[in-house]
Predicted model as a PDB file, atoms N, CA, C, CB and O in Angstrom, pLDDT in the B-factor column:
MODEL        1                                                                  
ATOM      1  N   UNK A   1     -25.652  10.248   1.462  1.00 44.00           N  
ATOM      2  CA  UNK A   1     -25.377   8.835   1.527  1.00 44.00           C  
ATOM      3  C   UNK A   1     -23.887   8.640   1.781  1.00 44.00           C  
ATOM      4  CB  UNK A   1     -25.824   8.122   0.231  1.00 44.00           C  
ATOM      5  O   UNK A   1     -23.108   9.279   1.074  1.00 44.00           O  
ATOM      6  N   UNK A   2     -23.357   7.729   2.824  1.00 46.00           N  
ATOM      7  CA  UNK A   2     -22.210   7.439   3.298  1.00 46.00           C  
ATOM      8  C   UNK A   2     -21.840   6.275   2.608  1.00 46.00           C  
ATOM      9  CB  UNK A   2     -22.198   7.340   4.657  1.00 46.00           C  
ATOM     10  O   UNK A   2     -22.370   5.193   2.860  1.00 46.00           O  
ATOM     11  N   UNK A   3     -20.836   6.437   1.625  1.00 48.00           N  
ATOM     12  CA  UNK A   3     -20.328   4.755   1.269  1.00 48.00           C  
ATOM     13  C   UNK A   3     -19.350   4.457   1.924  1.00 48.00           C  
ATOM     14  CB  UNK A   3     -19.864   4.359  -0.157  1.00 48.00           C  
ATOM     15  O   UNK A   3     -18.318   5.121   1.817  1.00 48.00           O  
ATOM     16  N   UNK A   4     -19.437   3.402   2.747  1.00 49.00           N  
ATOM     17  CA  UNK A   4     -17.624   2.742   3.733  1.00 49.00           C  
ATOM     18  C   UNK A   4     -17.482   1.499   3.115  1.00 49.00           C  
ATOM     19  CB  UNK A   4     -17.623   2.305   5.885  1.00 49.00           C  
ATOM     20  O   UNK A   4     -18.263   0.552   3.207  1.00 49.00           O  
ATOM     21  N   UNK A   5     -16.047   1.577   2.238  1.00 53.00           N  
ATOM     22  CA  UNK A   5     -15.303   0.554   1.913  1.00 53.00           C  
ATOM     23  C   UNK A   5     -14.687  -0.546   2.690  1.00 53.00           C  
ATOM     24  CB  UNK A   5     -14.542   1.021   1.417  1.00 53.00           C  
ATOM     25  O   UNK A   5     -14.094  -0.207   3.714  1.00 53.00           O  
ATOM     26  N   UNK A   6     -14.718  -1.626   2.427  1.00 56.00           N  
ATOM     27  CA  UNK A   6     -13.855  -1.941   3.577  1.00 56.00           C  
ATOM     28  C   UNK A   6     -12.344  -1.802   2.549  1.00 56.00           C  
ATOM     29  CB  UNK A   6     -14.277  -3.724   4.438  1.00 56.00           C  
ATOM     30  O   UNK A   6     -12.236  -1.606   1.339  1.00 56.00           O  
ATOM     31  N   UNK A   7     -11.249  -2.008   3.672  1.00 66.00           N  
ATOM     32  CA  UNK A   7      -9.916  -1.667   3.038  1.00 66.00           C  
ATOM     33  C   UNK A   7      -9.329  -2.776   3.220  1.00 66.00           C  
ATOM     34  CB  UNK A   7      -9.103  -0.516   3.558  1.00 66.00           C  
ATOM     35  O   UNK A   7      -9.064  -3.081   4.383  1.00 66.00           O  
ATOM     36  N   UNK A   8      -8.954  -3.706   2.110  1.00 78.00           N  
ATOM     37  CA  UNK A   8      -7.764  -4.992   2.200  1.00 78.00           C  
ATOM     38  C   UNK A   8      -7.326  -4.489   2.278  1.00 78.00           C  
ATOM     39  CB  UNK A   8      -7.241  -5.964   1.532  1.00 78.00           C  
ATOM     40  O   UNK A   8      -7.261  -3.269   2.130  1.00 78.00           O  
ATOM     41  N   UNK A   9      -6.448  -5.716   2.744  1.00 88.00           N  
ATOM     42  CA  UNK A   9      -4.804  -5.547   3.156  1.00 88.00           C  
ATOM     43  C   UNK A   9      -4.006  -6.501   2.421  1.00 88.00           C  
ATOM     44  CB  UNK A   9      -4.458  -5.831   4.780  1.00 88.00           C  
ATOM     45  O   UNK A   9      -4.078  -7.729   2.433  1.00 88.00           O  
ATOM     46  N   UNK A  10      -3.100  -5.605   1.670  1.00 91.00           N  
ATOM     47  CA  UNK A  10      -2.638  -6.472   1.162  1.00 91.00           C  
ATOM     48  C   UNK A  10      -0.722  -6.629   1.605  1.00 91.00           C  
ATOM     49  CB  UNK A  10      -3.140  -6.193  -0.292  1.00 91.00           C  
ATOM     50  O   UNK A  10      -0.130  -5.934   2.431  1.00 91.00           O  
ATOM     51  N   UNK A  11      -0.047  -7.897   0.639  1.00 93.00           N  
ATOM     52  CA  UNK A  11       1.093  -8.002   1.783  1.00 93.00           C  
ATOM     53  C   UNK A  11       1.735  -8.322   0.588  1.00 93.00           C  
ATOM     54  CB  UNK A  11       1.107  -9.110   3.252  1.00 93.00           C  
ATOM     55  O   UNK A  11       1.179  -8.530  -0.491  1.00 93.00           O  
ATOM     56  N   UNK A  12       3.110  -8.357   0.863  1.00 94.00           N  
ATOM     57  CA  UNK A  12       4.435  -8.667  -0.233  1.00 94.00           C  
ATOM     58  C   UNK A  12       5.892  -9.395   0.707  1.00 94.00           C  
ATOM     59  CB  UNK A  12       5.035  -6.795  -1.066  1.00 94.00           C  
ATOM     60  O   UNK A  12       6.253  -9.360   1.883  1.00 94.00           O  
ATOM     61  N   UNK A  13       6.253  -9.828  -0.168  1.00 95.00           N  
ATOM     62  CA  UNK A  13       7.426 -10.807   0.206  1.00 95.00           C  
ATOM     63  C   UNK A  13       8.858  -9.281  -0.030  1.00 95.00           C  
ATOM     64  CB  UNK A  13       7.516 -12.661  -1.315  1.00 95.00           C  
ATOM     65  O   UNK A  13       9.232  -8.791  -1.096  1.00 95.00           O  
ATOM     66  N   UNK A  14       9.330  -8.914   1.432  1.00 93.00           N  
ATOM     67  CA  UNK A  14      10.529  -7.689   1.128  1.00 93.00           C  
ATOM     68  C   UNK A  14      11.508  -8.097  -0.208  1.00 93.00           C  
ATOM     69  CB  UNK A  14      11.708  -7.533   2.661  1.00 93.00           C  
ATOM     70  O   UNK A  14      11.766  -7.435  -1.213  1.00 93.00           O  
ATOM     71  N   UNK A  15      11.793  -8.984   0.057  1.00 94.00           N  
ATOM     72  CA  UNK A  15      12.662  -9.127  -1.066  1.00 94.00           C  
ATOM     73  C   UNK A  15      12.082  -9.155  -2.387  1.00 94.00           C  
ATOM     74  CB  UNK A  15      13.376 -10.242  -0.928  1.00 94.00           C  
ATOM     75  O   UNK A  15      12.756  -8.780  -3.346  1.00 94.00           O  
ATOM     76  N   UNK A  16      11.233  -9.446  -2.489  1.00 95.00           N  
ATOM     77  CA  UNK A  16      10.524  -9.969  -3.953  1.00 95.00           C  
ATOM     78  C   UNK A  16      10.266  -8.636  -4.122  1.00 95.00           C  
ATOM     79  CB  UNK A  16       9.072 -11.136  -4.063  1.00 95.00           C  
ATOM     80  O   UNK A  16      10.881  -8.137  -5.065  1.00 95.00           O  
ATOM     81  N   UNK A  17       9.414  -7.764  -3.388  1.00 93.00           N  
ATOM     82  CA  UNK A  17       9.392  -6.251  -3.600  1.00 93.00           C  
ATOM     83  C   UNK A  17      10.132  -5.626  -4.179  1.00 93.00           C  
ATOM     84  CB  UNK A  17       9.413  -5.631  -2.747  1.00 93.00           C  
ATOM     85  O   UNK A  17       9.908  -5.073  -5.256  1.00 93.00           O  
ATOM     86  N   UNK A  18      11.416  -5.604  -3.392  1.00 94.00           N  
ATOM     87  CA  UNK A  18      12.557  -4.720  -3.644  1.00 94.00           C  
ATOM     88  C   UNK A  18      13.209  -4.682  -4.978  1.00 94.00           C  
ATOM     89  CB  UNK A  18      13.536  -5.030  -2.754  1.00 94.00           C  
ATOM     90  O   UNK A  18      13.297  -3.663  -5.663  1.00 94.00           O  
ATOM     91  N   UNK A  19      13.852  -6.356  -5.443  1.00 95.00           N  
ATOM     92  CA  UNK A  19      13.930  -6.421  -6.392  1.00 95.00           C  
ATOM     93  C   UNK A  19      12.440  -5.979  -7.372  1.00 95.00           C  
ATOM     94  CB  UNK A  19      14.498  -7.566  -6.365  1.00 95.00           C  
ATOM     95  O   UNK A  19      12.803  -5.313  -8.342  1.00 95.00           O  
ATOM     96  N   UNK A  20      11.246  -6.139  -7.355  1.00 94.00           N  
ATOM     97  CA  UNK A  20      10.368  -5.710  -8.409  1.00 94.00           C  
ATOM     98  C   UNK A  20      10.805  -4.300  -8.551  1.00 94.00           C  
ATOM     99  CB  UNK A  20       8.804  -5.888  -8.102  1.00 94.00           C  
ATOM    100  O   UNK A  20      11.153  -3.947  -9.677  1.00 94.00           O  
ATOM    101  N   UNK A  21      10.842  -3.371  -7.506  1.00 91.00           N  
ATOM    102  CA  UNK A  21      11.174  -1.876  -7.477  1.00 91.00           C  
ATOM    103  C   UNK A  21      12.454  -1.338  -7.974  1.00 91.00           C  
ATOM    104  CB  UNK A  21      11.113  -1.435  -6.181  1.00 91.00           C  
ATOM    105  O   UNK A  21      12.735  -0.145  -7.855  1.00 91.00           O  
ATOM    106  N   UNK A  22      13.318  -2.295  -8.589  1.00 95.00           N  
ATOM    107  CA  UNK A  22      15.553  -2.013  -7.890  1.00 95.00           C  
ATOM    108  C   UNK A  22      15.390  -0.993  -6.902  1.00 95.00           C  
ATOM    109  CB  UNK A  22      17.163  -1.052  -9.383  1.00 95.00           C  
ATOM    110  O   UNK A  22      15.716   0.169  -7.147  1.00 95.00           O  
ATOM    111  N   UNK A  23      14.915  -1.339  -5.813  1.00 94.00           N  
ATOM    112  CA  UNK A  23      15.216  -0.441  -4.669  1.00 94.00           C  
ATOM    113  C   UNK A  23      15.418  -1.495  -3.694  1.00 94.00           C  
ATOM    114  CB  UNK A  23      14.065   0.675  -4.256  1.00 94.00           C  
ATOM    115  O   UNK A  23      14.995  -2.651  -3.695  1.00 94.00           O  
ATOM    116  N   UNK A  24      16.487  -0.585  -2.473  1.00 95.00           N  
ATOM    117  CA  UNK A  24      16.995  -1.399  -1.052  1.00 95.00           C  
ATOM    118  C   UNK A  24      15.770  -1.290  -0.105  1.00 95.00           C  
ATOM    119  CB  UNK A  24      18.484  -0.627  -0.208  1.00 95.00           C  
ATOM    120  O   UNK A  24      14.872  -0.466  -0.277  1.00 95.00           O  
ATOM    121  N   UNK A  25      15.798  -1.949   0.637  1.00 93.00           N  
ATOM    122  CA  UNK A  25      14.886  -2.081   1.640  1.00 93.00           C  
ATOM    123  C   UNK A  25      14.765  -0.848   2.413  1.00 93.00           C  
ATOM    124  CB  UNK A  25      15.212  -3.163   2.456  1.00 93.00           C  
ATOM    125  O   UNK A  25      13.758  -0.737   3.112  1.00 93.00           O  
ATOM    126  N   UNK A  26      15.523  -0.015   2.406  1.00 94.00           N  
ATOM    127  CA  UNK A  26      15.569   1.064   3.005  1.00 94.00           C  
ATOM    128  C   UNK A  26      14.872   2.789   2.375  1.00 94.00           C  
ATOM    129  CB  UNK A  26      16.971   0.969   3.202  1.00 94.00           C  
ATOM    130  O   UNK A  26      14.594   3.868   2.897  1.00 94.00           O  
ATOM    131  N   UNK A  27      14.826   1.991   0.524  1.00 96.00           N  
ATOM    132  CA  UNK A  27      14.406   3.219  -0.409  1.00 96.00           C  
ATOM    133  C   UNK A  27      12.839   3.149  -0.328  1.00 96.00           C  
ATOM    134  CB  UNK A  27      14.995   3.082  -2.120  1.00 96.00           C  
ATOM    135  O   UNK A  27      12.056   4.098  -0.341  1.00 96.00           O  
ATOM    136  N   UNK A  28      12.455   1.276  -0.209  1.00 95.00           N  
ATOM    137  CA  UNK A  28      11.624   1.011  -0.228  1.00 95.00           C  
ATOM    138  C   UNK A  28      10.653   1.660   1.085  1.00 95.00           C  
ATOM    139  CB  UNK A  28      11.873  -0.136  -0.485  1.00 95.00           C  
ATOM    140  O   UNK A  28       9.625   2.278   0.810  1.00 95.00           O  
ATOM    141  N   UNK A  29      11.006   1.492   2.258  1.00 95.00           N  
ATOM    142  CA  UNK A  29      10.352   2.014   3.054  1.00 95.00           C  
ATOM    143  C   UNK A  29      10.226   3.635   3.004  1.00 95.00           C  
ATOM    144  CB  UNK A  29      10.816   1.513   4.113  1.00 95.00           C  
ATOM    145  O   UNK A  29       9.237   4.155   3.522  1.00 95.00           O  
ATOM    146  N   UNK A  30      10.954   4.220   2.549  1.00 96.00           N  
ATOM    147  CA  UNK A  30      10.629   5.707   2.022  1.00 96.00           C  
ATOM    148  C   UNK A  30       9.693   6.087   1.255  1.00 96.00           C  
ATOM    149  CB  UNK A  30      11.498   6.206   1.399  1.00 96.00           C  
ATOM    150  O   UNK A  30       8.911   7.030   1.371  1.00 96.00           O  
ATOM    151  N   UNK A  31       9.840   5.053   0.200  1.00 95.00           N  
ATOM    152  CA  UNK A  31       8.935   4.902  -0.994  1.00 95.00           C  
ATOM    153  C   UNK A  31       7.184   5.043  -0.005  1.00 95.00           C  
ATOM    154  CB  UNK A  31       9.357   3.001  -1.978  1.00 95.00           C  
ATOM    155  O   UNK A  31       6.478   6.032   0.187  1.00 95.00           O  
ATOM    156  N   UNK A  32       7.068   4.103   0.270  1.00 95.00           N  
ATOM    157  CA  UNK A  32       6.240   3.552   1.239  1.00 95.00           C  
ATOM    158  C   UNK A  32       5.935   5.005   1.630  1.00 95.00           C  
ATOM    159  CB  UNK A  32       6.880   2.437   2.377  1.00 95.00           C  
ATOM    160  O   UNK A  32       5.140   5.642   0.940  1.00 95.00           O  
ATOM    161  N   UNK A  33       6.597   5.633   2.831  1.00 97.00           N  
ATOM    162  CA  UNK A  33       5.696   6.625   3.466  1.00 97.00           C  
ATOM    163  C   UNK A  33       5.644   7.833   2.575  1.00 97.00           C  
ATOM    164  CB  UNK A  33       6.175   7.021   4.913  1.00 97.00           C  
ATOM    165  O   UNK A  33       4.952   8.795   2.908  1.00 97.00           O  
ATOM    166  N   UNK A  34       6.250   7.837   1.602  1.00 97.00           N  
ATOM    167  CA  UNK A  34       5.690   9.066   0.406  1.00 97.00           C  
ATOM    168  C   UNK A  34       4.694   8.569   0.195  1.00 97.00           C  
ATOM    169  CB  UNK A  34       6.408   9.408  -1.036  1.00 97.00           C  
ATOM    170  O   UNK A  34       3.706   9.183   0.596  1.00 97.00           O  
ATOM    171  N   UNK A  35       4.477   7.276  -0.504  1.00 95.00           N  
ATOM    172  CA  UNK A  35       2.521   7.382  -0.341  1.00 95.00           C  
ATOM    173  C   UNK A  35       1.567   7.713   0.545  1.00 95.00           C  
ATOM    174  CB  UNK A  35       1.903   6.344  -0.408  1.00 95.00           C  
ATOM    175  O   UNK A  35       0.428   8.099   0.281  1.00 95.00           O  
ATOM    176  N   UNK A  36       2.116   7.535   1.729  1.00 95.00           N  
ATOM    177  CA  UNK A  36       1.110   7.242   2.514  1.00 95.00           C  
ATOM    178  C   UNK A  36       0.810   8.703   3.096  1.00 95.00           C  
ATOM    179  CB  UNK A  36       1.469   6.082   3.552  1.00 95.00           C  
ATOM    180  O   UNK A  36      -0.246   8.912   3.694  1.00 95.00           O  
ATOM    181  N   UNK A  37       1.857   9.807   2.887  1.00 96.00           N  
ATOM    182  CA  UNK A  37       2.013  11.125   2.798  1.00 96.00           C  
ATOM    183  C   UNK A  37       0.876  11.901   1.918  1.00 96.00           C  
ATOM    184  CB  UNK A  37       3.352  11.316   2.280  1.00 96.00           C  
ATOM    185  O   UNK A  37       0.113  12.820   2.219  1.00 96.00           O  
ATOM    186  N   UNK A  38       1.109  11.007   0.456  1.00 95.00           N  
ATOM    187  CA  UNK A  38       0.476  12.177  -0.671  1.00 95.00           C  
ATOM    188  C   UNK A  38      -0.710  11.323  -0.528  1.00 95.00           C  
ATOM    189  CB  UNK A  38       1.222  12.472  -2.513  1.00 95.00           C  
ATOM    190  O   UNK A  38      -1.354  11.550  -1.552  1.00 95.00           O  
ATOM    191  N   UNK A  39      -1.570  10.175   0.417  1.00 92.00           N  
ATOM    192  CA  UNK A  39      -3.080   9.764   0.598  1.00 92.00           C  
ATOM    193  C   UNK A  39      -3.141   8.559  -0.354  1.00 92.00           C  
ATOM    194  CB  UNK A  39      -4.261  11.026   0.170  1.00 92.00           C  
ATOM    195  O   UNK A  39      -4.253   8.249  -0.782  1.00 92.00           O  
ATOM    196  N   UNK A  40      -2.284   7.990  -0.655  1.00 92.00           N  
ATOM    197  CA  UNK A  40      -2.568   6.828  -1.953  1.00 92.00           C  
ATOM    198  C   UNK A  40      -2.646   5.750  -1.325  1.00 92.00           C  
ATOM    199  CB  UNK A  40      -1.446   6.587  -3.155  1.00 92.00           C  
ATOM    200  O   UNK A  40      -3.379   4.836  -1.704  1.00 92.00           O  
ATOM    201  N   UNK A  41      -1.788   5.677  -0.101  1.00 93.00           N  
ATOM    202  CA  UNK A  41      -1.913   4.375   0.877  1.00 93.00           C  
ATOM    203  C   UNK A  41      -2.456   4.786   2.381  1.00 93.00           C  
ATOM    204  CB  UNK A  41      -0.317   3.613   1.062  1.00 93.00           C  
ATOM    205  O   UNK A  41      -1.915   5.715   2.981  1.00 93.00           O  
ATOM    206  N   UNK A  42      -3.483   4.094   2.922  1.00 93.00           N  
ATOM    207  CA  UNK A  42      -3.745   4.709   4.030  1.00 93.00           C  
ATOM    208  C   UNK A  42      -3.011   3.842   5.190  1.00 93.00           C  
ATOM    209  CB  UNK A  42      -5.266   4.876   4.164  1.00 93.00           C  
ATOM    210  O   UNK A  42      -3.617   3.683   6.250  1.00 93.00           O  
ATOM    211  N   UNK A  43      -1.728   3.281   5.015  1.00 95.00           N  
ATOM    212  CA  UNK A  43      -0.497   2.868   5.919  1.00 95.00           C  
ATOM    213  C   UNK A  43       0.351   1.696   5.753  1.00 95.00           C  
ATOM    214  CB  UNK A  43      -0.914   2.701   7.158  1.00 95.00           C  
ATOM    215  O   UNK A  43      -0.221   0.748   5.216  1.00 95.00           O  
ATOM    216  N   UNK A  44       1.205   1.572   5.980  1.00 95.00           N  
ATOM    217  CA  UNK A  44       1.717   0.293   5.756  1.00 95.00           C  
ATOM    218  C   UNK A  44       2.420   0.102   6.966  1.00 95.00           C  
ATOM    219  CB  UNK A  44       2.555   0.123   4.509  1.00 95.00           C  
ATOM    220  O   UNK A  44       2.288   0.926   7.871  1.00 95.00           O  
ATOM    221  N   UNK A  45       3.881  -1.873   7.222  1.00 95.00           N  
ATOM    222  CA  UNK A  45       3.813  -1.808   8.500  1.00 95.00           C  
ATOM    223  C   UNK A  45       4.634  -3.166   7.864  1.00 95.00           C  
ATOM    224  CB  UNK A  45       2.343  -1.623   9.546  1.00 95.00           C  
ATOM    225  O   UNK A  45       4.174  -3.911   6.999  1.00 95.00           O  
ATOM    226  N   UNK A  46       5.910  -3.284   8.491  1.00 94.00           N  
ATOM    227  CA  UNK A  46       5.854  -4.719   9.038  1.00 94.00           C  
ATOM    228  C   UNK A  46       5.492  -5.822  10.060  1.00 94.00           C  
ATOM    229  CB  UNK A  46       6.521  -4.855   9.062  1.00 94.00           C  
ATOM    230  O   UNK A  46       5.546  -5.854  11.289  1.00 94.00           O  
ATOM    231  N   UNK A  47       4.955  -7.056   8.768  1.00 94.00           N  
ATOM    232  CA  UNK A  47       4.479  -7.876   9.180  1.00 94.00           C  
ATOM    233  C   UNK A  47       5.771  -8.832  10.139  1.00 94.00           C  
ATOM    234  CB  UNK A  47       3.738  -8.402   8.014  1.00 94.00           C  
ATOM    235  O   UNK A  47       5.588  -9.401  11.215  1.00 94.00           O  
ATOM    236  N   UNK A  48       6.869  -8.772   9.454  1.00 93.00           N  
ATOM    237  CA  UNK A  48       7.847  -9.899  10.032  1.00 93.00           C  
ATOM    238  C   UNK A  48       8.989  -8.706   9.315  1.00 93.00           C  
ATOM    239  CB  UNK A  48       7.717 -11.978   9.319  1.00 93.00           C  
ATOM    240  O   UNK A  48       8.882  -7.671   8.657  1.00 93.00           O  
ATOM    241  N   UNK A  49      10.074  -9.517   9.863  1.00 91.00           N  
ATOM    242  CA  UNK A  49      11.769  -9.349   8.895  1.00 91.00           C  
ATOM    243  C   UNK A  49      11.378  -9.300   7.655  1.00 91.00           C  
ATOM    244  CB  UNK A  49      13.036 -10.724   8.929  1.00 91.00           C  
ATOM    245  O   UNK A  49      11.692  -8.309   6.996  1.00 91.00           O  
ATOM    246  N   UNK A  50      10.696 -10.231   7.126  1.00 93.00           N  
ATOM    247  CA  UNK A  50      10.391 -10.629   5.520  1.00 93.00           C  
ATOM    248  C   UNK A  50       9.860 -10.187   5.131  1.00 93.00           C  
ATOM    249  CB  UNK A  50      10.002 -11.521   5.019  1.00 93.00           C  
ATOM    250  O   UNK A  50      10.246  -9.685   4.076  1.00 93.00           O  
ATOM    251  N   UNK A  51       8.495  -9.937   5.569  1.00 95.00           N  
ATOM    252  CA  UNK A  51       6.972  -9.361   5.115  1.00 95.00           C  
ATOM    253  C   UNK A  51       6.349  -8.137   5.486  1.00 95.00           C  
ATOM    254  CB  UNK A  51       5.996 -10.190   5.534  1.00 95.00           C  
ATOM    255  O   UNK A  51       6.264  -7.809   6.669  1.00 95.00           O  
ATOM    256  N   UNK A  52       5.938  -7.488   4.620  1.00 95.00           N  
ATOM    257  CA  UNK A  52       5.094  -5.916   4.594  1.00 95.00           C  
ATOM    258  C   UNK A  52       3.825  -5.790   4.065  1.00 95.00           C  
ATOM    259  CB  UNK A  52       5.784  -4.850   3.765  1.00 95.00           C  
ATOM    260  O   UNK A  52       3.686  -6.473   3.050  1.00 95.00           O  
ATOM    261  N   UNK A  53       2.706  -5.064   4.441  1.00 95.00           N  
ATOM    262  CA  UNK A  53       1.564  -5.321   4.334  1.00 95.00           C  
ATOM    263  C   UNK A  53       1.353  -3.850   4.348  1.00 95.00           C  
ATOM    264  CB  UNK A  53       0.939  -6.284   5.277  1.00 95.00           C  
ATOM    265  O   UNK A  53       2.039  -3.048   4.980  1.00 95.00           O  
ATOM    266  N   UNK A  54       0.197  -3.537   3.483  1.00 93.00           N  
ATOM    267  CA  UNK A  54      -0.464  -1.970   3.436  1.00 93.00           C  
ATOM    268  C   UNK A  54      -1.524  -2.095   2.936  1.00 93.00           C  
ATOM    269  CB  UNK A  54       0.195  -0.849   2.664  1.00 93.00           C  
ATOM    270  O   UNK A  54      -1.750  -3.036   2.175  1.00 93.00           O  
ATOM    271  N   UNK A  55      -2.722  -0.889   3.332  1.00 93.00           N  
ATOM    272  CA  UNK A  55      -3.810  -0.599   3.042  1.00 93.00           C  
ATOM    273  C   UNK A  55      -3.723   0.327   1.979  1.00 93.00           C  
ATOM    274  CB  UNK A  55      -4.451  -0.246   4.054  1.00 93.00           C  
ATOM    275  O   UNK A  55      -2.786   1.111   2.132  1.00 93.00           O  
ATOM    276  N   UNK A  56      -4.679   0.574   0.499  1.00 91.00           N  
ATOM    277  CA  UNK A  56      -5.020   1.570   0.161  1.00 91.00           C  
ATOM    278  C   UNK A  56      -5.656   2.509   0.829  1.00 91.00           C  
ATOM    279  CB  UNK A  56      -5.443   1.369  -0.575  1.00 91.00           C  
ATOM    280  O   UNK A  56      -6.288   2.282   1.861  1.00 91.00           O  
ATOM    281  N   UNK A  57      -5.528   3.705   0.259  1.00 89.00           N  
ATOM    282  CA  UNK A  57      -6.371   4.921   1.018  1.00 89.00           C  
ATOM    283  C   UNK A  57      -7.696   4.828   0.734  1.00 89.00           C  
ATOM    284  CB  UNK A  57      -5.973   6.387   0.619  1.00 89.00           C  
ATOM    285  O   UNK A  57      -7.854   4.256  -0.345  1.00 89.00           O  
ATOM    286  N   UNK A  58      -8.980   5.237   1.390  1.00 85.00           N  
ATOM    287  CA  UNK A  58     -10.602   4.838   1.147  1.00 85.00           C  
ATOM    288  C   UNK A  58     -10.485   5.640  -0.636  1.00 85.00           C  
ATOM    289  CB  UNK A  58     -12.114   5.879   2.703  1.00 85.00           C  
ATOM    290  O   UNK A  58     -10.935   5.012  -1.595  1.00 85.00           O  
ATOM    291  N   UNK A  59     -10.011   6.662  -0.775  1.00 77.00           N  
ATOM    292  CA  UNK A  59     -10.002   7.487  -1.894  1.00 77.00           C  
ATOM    293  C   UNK A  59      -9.868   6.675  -3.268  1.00 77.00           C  
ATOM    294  CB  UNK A  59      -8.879   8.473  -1.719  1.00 77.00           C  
ATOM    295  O   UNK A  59     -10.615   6.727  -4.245  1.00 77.00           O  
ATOM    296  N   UNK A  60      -8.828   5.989  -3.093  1.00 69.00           N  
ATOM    297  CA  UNK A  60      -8.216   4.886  -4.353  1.00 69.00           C  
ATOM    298  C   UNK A  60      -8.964   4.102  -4.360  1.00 69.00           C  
ATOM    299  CB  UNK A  60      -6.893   4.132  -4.306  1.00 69.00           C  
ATOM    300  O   UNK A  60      -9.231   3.546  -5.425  1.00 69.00           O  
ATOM    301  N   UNK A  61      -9.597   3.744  -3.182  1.00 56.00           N  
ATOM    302  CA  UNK A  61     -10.291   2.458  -3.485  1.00 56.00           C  
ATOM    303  C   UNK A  61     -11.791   2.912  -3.994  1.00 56.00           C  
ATOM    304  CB  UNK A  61     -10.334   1.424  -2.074  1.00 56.00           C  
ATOM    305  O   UNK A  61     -12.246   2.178  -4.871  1.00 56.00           O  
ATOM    306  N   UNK A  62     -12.585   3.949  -3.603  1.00 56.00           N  
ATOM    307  CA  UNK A  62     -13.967   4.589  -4.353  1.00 56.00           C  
ATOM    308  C   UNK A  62     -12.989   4.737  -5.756  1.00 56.00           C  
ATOM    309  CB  UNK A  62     -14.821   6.430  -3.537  1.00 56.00           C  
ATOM    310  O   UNK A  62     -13.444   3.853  -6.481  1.00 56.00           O  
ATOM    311  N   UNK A  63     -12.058   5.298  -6.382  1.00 55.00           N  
ATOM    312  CA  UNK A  63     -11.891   5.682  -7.514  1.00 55.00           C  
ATOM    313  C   UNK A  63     -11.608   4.005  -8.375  1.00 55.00           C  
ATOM    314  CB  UNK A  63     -10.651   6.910  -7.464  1.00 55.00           C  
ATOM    315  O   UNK A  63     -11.770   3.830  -9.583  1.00 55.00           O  
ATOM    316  N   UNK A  64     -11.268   3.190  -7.614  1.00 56.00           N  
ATOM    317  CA  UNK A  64     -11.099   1.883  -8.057  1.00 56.00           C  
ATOM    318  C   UNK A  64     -12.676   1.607  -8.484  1.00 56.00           C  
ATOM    319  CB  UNK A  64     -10.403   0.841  -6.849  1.00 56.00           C  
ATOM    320  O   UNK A  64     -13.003   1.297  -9.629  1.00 56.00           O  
ATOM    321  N   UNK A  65     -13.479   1.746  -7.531  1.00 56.00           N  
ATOM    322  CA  UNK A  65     -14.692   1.097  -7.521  1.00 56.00           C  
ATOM    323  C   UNK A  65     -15.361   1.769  -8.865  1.00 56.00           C  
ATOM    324  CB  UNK A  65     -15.524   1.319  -6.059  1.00 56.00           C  
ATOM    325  O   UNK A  65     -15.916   1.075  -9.717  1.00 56.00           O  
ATOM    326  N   UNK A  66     -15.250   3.133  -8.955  1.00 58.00           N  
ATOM    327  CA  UNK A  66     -15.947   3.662 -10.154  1.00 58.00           C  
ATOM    328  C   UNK A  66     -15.581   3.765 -11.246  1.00 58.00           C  
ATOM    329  CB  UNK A  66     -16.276   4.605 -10.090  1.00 58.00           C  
ATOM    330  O   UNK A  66     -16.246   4.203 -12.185  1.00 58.00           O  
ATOM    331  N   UNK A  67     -14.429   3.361 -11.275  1.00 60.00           N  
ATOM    332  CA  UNK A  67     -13.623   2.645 -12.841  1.00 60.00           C  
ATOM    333  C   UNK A  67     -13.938   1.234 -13.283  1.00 60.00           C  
ATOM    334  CB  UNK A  67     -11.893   2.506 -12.697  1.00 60.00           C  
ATOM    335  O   UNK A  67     -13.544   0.788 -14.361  1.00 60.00           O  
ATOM    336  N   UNK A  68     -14.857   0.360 -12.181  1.00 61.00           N  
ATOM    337  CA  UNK A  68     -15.146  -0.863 -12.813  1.00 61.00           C  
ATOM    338  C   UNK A  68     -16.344  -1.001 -13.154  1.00 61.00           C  
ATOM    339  CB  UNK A  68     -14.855  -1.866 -12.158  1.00 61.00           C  
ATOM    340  O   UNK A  68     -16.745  -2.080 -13.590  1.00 61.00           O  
ATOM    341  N   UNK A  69     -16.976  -0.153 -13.047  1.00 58.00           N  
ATOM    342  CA  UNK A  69     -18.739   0.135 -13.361  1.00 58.00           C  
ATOM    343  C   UNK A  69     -18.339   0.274 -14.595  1.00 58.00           C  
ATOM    344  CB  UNK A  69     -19.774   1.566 -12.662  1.00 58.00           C  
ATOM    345  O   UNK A  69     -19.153   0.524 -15.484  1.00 58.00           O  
TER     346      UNK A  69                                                      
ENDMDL                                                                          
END                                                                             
């Protein structure tokens, strides 16, 4: 049996990010592709100057799903 998730997308305000993280916009995007490296995010991307948006990986999201059962 094949289960396919679908994958939101979800998005953040850069600045509001950064400060949540104390990281520069620049640590932040590092930050960013170390996840998406070790499979936790399956990508991220700017949306605008302002705005960034990323998918979880299908993995997180089945392990999401079977933690709410």
């Amino acid at each position: 049996m094949t289960v396919t998730l679908e994958q939101p997308t979800r998005t953040a305000d850069l600045d509001i990010l950064t400060g949540l993280c104390g990281q520069s916009p620049q640590q932040l995007e590092d930050l960013l592709d170390q996840l998406v490296r070790s499979r936790l995010l399956a990508g991220w991307r700017h949306i605008s100057h302002e705005e960034i948006s990323w998918r979880l990986s299908p993995q997180v999201e089945v392990g999401r799903a079977a933690n709410q059962r």
